[in-house]
C-alpha positions in Angstrom: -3.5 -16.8 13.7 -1.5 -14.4 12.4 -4.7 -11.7 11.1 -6.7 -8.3 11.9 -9.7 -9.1 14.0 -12.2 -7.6 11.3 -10.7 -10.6 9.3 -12.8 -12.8 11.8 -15.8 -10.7 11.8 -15.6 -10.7 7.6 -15.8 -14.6 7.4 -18.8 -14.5 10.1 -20.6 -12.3 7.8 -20.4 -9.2 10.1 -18.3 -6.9 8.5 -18.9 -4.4 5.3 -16.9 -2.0 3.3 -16.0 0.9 6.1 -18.0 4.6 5.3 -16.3 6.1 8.6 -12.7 6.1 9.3 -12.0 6.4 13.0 -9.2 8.9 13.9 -8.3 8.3 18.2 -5.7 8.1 20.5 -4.2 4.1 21.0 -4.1 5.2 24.8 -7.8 6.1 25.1 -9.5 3.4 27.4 -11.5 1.2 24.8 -14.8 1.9 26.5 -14.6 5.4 26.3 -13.9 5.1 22.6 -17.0 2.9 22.4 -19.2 5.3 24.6 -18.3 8.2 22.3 -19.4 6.5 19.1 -22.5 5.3 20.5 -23.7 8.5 22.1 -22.5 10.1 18.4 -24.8 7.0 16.9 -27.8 8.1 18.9 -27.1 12.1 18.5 -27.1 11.5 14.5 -30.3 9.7 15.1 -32.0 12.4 16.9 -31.0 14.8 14.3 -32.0 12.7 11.3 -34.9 9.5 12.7 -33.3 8.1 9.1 -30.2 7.5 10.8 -29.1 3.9 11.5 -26.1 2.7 12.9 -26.5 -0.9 11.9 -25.8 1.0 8.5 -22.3 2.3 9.5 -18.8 0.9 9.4 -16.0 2.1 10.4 -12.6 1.8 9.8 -10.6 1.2 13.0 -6.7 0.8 13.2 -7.5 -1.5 16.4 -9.6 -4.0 14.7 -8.3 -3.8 10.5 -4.4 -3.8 10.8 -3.1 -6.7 11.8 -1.0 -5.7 15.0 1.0 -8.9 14.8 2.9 -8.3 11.5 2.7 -4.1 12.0 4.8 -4.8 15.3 7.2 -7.1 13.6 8.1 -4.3 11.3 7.0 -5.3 7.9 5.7 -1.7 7.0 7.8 1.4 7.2 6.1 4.9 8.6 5.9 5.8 5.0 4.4 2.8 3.6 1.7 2.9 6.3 1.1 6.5 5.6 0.4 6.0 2.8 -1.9 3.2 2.9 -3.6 5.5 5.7 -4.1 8.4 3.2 -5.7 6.0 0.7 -8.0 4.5 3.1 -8.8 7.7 4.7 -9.6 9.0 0.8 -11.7 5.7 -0.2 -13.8 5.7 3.4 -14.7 9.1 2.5 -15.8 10.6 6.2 -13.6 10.8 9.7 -14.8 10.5 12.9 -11.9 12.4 15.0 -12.4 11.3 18.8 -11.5 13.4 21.9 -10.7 12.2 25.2 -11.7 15.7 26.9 -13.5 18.8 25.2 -10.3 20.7 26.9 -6.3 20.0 26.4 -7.4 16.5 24.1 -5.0 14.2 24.5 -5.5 13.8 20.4 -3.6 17.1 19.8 -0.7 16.2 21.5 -0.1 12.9 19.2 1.8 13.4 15.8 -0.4 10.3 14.2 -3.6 12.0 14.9 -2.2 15.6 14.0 -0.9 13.9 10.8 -4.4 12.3 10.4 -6.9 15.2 10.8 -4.1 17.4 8.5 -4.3 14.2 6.0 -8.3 14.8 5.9 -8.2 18.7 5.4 -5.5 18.3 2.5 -7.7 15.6 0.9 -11.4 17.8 1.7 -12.5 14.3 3.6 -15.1 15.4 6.3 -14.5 15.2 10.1 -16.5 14.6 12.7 -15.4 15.8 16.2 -17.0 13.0 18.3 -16.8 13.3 22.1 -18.3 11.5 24.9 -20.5 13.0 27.7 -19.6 10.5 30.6 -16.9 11.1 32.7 -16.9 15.0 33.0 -16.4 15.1 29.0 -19.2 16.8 27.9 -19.3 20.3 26.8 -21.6 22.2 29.3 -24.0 25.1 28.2 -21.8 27.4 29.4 -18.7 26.2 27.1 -17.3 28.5 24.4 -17.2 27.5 21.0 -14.0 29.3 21.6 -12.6 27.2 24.5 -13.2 24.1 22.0 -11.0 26.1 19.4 -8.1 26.8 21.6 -8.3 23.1 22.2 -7.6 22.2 19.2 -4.5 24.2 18.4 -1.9 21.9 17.4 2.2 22.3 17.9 2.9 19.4 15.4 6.7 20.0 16.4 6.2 19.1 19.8 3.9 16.3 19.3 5.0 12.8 20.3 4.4 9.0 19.0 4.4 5.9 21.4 7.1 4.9 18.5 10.1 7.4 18.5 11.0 6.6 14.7 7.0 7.3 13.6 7.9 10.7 15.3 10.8 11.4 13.1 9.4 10.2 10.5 5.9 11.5 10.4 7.7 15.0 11.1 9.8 15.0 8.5 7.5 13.7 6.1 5.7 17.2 6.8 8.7 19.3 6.5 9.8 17.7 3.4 6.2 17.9 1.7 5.0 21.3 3.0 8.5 23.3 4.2 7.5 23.8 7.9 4.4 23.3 10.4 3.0 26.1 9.9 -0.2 24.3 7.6 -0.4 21.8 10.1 
């Protein structure tokens, strides 16, 4: 069956019109990914007792694109760029996950540079959401500055598993904005 996996979950009833978009690394272990959201989940909850996570959806790349015809070339960089900056826009919020509060592997990856930069340019809000297990967490005696230097970006130097979205993604930024200095 050539579909997305949410296509499954939609015709059991268990799906819903996304109000998070997920922004992550494709090589982040999946149950780190999943840790991170549900430690977020329970940290909104503290903060808020009105929070609910059975009342969030997010938008995942894993589970909504279908990989099968994505991998067989049917859209171009562009065209799913595009269809990215929509969805981000009509989902509204961004959850932006980091593998490590220090050198994220997120920063290094042109996709999720292009992402967060796609959120800022559209005023979506982001969410930095990281996990605590495996020596992740922030300690008390972090620096908020520390987490800043983190997340310096070199857009020029940053890499996709695909070579062409590289080229692509990058020159879509210097033909839009002139360099990478706004990234």
């Amino acid at each position: 069956v050539h579909t997305s996996i949410v296509d499954a979950l939609d015709v059991r009833g268990c799906a819903n019109k996304a109000n998070r978009f997920l922004s992550w690394v494709w090589g982040y272990q999946l149950n780190m990914v999943t840790t991170a959201l549900a430690e977020w989940a329970d940290r909104q909850h503290l903060h808020d007792s009105r929070f609910g996570s059975d009342d969030i959806y997010i938008w995942w790349c894993f589970f909504c694109n279908n990989q099968y015809r994505l991998g067989v070339g049917i859209e171009s960089t562009e065209s799913l760029a595009s269809v990215f900056g929509e969805k981000l826009k009509a989902v509204g919020k961004m959850l932006v996950v980091f593998d490590s509060p220090v050198d994220p592997s997120y920063v290094r990856r042109i996709w999720c540079i292009f992402e967060s930069f796609v959120a800022h340019m559209e005023e979506v809000p982001c969410t930095l959401v990281l996990a605590s297990s495996d020596g992740c967490s922030l300690s008390a005696s972090s620096q908020v500055a520390d987490l800043i230097a983190s997340c310096r970006v070199d857009a020029a130097s940053a890499t996709a598993t695909v070579k062409d979205d590289e080229e692509c993604i990058k020159r879509m930024i210097i033909e839009r904005y002139g360099s990478f200095n706004q990234v």
